[in-house]
mmJSON file of the N, C-alpha and C atoms, coordinates in Angstrom:
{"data_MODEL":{"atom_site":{
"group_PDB":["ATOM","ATOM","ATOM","ATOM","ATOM","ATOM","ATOM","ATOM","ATOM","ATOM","ATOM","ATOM","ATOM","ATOM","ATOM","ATOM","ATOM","ATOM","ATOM","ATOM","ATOM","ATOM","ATOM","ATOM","ATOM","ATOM","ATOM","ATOM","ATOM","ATOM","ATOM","ATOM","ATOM","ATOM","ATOM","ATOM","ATOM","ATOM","ATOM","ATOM","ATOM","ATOM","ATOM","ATOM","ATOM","ATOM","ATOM","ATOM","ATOM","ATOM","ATOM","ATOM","ATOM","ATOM","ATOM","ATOM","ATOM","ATOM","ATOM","ATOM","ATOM","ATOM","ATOM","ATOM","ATOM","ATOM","ATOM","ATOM","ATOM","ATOM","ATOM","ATOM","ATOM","ATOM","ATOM","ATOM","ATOM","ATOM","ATOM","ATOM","ATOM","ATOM","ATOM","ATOM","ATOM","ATOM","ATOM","ATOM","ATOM","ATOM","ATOM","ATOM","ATOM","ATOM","ATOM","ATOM","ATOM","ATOM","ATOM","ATOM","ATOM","ATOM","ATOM","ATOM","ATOM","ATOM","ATOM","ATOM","ATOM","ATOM","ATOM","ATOM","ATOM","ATOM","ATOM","ATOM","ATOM","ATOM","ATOM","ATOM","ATOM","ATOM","ATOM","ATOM","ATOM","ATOM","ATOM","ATOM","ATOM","ATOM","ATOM","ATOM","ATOM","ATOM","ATOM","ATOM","ATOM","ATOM","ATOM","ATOM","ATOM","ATOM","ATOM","ATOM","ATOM","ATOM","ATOM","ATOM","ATOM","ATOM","ATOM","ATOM","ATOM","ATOM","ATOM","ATOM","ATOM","ATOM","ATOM","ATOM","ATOM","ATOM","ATOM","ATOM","ATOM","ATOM","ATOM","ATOM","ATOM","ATOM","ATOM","ATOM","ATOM","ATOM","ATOM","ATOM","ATOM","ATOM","ATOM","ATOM","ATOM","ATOM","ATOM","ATOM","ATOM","ATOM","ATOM","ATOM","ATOM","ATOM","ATOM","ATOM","ATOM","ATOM","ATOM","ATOM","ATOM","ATOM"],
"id":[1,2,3,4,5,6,7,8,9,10,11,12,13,14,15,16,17,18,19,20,21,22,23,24,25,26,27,28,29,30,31,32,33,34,35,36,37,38,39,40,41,42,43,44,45,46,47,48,49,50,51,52,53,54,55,56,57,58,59,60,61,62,63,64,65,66,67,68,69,70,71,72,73,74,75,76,77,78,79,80,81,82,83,84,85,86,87,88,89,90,91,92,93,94,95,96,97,98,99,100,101,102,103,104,105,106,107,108,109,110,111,112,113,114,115,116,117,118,119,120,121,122,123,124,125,126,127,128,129,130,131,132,133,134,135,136,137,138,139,140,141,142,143,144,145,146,147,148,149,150,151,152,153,154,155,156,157,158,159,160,161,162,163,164,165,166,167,168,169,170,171,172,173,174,175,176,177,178,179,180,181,182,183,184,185,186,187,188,189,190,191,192,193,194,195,196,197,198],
"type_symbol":["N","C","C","N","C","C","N","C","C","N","C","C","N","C","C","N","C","C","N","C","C","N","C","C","N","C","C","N","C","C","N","C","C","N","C","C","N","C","C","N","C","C","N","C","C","N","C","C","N","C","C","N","C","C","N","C","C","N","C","C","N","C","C","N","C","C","N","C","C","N","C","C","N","C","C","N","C","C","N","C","C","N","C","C","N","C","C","N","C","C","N","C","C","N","C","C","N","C","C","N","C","C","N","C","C","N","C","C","N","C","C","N","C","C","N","C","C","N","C","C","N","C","C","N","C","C","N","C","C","N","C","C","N","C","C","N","C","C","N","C","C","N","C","C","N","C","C","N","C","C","N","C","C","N","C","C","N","C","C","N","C","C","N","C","C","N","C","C","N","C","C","N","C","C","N","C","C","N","C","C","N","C","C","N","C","C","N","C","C","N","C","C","N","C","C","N","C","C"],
"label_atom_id":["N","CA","C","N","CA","C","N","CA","C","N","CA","C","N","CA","C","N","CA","C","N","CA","C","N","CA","C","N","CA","C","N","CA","C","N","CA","C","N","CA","C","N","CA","C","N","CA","C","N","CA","C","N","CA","C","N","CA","C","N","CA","C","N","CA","C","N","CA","C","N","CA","C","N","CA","C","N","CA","C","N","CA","C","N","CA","C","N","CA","C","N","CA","C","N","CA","C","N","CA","C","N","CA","C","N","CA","C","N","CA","C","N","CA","C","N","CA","C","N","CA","C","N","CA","C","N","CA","C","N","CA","C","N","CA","C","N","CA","C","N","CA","C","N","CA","C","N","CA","C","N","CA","C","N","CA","C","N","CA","C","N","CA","C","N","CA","C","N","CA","C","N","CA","C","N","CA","C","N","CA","C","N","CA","C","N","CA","C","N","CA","C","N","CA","C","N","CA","C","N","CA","C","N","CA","C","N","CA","C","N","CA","C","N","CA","C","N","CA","C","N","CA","C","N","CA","C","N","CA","C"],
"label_alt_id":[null,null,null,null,null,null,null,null,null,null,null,null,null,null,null,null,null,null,null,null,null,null,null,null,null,null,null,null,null,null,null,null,null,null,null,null,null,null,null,null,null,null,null,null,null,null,null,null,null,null,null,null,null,null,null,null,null,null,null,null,null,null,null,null,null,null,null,null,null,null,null,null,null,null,null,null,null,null,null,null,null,null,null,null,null,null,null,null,null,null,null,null,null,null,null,null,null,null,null,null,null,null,null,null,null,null,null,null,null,null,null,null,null,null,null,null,null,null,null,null,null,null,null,null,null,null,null,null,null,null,null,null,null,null,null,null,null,null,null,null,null,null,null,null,null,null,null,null,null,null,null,null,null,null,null,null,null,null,null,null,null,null,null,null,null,null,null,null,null,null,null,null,null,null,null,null,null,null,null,null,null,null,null,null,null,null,null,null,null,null,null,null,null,null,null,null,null,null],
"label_comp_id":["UNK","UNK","UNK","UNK","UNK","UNK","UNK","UNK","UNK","UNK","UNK","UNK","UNK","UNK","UNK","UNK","UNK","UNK","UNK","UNK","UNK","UNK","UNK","UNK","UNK","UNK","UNK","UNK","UNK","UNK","UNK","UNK","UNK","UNK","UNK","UNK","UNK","UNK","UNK","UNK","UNK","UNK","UNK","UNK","UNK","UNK","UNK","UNK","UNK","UNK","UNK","UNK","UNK","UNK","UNK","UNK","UNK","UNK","UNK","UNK","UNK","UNK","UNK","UNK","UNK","UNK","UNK","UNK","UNK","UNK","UNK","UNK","UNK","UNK","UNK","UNK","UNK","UNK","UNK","UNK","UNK","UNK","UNK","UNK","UNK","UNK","UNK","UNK","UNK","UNK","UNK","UNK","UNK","UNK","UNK","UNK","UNK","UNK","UNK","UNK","UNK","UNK","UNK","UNK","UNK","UNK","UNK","UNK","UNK","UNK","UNK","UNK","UNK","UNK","UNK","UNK","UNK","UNK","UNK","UNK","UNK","UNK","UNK","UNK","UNK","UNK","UNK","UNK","UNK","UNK","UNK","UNK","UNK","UNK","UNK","UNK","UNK","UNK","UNK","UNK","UNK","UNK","UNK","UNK","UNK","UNK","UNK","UNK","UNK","UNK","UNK","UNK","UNK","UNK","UNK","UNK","UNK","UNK","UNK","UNK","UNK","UNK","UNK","UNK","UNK","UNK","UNK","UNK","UNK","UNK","UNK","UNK","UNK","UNK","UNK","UNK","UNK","UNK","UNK","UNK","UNK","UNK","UNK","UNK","UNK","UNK","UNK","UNK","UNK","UNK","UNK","UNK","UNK","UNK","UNK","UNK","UNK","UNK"],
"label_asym_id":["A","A","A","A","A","A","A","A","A","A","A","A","A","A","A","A","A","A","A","A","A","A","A","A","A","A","A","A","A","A","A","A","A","A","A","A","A","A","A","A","A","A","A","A","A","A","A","A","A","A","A","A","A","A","A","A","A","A","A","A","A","A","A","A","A","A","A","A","A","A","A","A","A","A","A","A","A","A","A","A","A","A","A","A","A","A","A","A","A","A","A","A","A","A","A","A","A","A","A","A","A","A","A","A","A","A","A","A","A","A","A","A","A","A","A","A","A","A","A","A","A","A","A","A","A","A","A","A","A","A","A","A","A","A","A","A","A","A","A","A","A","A","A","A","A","A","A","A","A","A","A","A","A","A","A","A","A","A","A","A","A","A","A","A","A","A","A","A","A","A","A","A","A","A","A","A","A","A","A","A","A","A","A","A","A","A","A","A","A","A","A","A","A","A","A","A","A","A"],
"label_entity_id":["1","1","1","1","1","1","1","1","1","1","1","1","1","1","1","1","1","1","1","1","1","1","1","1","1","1","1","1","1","1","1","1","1","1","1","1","1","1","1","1","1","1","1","1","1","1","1","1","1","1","1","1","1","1","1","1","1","1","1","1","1","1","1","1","1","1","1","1","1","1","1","1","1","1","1","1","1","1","1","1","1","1","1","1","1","1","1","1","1","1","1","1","1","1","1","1","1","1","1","1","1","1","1","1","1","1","1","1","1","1","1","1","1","1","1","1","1","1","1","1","1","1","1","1","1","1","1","1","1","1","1","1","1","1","1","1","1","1","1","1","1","1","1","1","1","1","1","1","1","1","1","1","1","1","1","1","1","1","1","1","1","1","1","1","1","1","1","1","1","1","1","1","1","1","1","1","1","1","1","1","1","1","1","1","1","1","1","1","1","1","1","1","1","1","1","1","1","1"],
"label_seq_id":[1,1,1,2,2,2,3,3,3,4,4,4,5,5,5,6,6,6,7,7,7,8,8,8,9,9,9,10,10,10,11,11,11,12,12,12,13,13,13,14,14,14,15,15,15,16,16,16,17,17,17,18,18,18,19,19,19,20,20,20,21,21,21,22,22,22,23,23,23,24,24,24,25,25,25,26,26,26,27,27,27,28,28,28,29,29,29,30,30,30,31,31,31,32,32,32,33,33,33,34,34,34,35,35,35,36,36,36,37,37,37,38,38,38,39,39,39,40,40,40,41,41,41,42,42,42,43,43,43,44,44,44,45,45,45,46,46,46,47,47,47,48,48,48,49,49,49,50,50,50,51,51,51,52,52,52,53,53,53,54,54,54,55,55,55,56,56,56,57,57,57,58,58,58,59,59,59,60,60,60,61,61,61,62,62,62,63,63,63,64,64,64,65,65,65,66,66,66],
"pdbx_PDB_ins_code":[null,null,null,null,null,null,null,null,null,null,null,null,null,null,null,null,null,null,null,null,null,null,null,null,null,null,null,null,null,null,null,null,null,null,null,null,null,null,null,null,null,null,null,null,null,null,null,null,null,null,null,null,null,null,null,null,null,null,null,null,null,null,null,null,null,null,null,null,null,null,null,null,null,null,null,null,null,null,null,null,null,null,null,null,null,null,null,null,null,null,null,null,null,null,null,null,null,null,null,null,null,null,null,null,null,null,null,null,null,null,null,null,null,null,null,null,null,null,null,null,null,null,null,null,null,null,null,null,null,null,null,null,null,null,null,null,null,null,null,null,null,null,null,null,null,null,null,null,null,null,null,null,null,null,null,null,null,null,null,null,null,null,null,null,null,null,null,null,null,null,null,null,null,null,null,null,null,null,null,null,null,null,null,null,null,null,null,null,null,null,null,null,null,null,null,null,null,null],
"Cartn_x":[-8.444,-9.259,-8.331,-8.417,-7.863,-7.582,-6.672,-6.352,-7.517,-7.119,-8.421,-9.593,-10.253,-11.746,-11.706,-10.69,-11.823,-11.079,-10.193,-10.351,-11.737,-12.021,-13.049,-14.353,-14.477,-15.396,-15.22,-14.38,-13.721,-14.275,-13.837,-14.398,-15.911,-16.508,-17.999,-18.833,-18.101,-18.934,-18.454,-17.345,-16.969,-18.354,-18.242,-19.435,-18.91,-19.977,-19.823,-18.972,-18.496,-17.497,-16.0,-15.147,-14.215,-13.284,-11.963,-11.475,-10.642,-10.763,-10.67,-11.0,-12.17,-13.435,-13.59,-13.412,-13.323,-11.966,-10.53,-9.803,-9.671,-10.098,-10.446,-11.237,-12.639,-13.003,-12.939,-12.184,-11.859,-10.245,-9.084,-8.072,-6.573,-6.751,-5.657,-5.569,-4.442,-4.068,-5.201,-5.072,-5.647,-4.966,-3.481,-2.87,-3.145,-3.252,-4.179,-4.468,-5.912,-7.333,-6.927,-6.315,-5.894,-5.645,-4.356,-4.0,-4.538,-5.444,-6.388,-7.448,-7.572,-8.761,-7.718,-6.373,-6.094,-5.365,-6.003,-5.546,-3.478,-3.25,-1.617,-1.789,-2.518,-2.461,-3.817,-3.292,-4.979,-4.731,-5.71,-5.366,-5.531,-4.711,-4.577,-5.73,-6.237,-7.19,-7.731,-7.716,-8.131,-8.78,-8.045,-8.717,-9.981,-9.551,-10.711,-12.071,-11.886,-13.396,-13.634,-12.632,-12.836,-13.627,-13.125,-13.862,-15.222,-15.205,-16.484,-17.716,-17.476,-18.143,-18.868,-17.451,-17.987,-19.306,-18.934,-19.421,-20.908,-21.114,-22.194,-22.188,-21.009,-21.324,-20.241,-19.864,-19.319,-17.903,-16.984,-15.766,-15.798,-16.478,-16.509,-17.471,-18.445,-18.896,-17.822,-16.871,-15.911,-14.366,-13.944,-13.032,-12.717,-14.085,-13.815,-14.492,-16.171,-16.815,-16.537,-17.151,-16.909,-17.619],
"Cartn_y":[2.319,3.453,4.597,4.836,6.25,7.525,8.068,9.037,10.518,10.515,11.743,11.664,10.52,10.204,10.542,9.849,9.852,11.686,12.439,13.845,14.58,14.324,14.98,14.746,13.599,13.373,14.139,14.253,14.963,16.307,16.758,18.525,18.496,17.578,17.723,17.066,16.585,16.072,17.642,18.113,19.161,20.671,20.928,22.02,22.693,23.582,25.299,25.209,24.202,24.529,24.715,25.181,25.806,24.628,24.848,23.182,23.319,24.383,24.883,23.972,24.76,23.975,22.886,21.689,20.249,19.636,20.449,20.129,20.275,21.165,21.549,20.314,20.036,18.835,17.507,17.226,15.566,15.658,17.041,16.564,16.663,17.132,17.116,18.278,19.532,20.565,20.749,22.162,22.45,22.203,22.185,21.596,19.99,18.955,17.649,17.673,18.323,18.344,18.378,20.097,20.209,18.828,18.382,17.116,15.889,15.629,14.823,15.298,16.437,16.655,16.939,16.724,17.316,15.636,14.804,13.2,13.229,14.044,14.381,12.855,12.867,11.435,11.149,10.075,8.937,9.308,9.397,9.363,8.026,7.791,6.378,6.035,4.621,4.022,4.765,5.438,5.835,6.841,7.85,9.355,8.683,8.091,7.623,7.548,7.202,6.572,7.715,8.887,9.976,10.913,10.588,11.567,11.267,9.884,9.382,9.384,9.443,9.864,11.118,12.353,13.707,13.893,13.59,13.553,12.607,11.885,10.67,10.011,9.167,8.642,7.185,5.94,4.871,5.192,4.533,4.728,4.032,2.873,2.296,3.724,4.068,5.317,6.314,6.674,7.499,6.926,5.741,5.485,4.337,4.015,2.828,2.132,3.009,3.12,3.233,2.416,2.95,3.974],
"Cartn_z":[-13.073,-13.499,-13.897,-14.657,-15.179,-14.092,-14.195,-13.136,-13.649,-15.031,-15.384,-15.428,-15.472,-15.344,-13.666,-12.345,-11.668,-11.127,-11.823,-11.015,-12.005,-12.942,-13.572,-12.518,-11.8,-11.205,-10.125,-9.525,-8.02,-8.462,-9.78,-9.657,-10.144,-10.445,-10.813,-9.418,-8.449,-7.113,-6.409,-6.703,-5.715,-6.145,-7.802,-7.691,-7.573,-6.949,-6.391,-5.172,-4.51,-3.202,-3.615,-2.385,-3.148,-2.601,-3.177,-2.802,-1.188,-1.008,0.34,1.329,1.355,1.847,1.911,0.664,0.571,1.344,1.323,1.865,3.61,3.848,5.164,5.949,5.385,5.424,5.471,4.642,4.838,4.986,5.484,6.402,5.594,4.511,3.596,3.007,2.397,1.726,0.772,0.355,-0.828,-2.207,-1.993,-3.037,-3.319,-2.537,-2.778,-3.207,-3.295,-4.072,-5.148,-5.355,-6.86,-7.835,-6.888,-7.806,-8.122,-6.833,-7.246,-8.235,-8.501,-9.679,-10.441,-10.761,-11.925,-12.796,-11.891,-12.305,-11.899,-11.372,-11.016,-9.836,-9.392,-7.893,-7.571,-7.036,-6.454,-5.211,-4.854,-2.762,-2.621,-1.133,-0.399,0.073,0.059,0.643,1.67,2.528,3.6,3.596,2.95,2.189,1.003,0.129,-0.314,-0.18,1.353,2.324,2.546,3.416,3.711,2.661,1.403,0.067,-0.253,-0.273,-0.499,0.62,1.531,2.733,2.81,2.659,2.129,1.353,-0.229,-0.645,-0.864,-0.133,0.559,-0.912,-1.132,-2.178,-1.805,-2.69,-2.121,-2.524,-2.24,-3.039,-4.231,-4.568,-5.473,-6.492,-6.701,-7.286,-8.113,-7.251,-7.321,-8.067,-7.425,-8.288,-8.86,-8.948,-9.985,-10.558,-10.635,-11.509,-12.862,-14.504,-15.281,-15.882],
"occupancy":[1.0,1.0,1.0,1.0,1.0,1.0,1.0,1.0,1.0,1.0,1.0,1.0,1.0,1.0,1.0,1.0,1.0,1.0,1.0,1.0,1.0,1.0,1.0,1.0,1.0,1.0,1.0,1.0,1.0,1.0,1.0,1.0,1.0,1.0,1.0,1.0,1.0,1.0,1.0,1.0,1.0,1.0,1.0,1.0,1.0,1.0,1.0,1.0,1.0,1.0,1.0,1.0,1.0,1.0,1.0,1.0,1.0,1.0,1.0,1.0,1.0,1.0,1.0,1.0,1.0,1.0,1.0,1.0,1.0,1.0,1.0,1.0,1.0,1.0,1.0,1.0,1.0,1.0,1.0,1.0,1.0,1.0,1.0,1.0,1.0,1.0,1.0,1.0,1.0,1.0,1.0,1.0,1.0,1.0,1.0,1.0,1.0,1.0,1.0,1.0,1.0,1.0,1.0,1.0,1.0,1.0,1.0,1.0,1.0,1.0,1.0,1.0,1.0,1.0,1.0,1.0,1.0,1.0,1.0,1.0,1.0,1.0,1.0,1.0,1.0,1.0,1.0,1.0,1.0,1.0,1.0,1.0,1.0,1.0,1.0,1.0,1.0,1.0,1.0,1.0,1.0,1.0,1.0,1.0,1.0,1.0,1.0,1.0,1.0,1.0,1.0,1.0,1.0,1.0,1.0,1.0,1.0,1.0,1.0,1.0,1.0,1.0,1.0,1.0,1.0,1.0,1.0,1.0,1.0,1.0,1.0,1.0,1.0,1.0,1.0,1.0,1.0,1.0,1.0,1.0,1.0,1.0,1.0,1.0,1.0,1.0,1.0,1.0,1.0,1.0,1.0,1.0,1.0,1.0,1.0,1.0,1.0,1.0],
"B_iso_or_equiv":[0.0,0.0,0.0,0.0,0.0,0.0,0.0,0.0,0.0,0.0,0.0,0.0,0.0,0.0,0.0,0.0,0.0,0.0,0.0,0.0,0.0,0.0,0.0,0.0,0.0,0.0,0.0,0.0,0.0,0.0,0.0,0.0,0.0,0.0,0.0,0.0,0.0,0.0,0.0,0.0,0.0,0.0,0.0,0.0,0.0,0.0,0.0,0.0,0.0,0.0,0.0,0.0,0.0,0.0,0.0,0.0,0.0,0.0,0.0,0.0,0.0,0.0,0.0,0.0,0.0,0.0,0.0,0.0,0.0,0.0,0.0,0.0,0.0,0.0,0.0,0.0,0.0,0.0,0.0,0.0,0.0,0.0,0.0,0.0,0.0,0.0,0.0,0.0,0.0,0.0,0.0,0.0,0.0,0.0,0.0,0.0,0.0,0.0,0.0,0.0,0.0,0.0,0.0,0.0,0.0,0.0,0.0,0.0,0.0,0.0,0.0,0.0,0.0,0.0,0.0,0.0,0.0,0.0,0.0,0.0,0.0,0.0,0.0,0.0,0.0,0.0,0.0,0.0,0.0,0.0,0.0,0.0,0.0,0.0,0.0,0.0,0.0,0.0,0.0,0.0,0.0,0.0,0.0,0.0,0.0,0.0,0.0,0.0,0.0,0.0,0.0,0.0,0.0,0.0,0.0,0.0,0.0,0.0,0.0,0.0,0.0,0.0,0.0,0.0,0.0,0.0,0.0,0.0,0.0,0.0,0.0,0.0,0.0,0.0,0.0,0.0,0.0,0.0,0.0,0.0,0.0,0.0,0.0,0.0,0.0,0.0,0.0,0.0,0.0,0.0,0.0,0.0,0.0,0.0,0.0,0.0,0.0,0.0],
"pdbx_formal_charge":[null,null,null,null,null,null,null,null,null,null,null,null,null,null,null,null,null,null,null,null,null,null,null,null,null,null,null,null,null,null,null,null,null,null,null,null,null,null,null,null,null,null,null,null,null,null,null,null,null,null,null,null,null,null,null,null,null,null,null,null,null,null,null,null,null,null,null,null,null,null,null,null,null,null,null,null,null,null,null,null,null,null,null,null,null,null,null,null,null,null,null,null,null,null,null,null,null,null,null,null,null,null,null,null,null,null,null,null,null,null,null,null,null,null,null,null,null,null,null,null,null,null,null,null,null,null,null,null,null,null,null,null,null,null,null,null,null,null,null,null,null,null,null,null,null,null,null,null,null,null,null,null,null,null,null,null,null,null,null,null,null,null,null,null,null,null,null,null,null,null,null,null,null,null,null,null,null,null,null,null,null,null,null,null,null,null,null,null,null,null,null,null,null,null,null,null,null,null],
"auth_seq_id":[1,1,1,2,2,2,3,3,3,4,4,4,5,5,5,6,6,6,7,7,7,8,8,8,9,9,9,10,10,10,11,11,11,12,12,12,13,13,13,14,14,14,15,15,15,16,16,16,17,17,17,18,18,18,19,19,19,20,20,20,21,21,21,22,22,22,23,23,23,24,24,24,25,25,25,26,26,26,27,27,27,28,28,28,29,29,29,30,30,30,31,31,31,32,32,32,33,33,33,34,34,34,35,35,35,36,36,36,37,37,37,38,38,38,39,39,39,40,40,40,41,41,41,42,42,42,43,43,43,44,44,44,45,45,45,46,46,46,47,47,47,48,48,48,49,49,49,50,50,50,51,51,51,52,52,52,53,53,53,54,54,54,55,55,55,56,56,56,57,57,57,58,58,58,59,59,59,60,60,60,61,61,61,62,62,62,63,63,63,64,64,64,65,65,65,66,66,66],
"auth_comp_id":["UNK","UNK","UNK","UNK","UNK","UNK","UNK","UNK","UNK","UNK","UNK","UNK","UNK","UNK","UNK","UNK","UNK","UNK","UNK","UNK","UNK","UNK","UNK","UNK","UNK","UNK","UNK","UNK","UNK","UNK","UNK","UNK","UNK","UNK","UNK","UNK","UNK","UNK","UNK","UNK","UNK","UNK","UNK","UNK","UNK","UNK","UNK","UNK","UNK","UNK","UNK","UNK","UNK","UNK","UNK","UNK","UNK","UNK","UNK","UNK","UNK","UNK","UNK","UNK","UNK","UNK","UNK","UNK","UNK","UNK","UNK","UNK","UNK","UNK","UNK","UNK","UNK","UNK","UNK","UNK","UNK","UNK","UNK","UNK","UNK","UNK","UNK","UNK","UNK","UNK","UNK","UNK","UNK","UNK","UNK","UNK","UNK","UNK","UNK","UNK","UNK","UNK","UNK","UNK","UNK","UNK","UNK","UNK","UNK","UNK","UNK","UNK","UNK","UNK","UNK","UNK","UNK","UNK","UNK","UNK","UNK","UNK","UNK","UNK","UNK","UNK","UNK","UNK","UNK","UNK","UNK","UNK","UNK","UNK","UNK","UNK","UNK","UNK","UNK","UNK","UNK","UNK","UNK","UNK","UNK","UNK","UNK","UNK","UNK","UNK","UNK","UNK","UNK","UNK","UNK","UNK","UNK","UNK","UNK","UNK","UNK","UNK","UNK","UNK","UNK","UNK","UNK","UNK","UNK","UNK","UNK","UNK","UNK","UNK","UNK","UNK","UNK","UNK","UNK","UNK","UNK","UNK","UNK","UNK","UNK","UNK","UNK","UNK","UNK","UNK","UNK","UNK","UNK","UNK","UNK","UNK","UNK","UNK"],
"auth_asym_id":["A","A","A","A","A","A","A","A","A","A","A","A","A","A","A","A","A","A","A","A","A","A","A","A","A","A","A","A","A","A","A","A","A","A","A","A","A","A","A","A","A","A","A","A","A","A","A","A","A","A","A","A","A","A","A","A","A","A","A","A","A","A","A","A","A","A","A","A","A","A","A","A","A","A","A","A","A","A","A","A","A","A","A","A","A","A","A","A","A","A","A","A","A","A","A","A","A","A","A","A","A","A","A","A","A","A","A","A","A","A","A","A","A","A","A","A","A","A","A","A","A","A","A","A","A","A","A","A","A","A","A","A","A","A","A","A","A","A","A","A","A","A","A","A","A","A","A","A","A","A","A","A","A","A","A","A","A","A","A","A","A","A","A","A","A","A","A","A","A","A","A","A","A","A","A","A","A","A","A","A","A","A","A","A","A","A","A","A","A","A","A","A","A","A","A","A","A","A"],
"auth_atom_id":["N","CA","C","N","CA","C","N","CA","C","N","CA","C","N","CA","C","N","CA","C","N","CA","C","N","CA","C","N","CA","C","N","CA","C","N","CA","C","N","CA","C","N","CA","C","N","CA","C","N","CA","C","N","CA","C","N","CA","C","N","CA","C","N","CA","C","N","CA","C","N","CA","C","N","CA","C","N","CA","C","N","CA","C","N","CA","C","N","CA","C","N","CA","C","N","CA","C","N","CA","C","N","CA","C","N","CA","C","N","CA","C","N","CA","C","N","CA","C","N","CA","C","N","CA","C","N","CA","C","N","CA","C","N","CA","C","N","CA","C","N","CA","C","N","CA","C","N","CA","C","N","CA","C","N","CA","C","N","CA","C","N","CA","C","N","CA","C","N","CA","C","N","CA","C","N","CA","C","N","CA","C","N","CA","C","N","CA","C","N","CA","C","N","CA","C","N","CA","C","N","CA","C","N","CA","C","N","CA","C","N","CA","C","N","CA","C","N","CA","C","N","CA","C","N","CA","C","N","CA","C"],
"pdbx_PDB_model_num":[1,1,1,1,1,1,1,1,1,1,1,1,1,1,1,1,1,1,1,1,1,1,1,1,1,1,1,1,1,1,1,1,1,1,1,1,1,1,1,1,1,1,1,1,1,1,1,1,1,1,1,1,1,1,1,1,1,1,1,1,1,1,1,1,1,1,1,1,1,1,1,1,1,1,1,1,1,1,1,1,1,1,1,1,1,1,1,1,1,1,1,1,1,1,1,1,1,1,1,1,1,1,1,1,1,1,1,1,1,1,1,1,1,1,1,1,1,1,1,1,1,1,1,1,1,1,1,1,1,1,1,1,1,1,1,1,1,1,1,1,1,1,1,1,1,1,1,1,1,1,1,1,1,1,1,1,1,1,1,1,1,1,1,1,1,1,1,1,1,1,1,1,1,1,1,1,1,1,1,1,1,1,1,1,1,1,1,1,1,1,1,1,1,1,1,1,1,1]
}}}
């Protein structure tokens, strides 16, 4: 899957929250986030579950959906 498809998704599941907030949450920097929405990195399997959870959605949904 494309690294920019799935951060485009990361900042359109994220919304109105701030990435603060999302990072605070599932356990990782606010610089993360950034890079995961900026397609800069994939998070590891584990965070994955963690993101997708957050967001109540599957990991499959998120990264590797087409």
């Amino acid at each position: 899957m494309n690294t920019k498809v799935i951060g485009q998704r990361l900042i359109e599941l994220r919304g109105e929250r701030k990435r603060e907030e999302v990072a605070n949450a599932i356990g990782v920097s606010k610089s993360a986030i950034a890079m995961y929405e900026a397609g800069e990195r994939v998070p590891r399997d584990p965070l994955k579950l963690k993101i997708a959870n957050y967001y109540n959605k599957t990991v499959e949904e998120i990264f590797f959906a087409k």
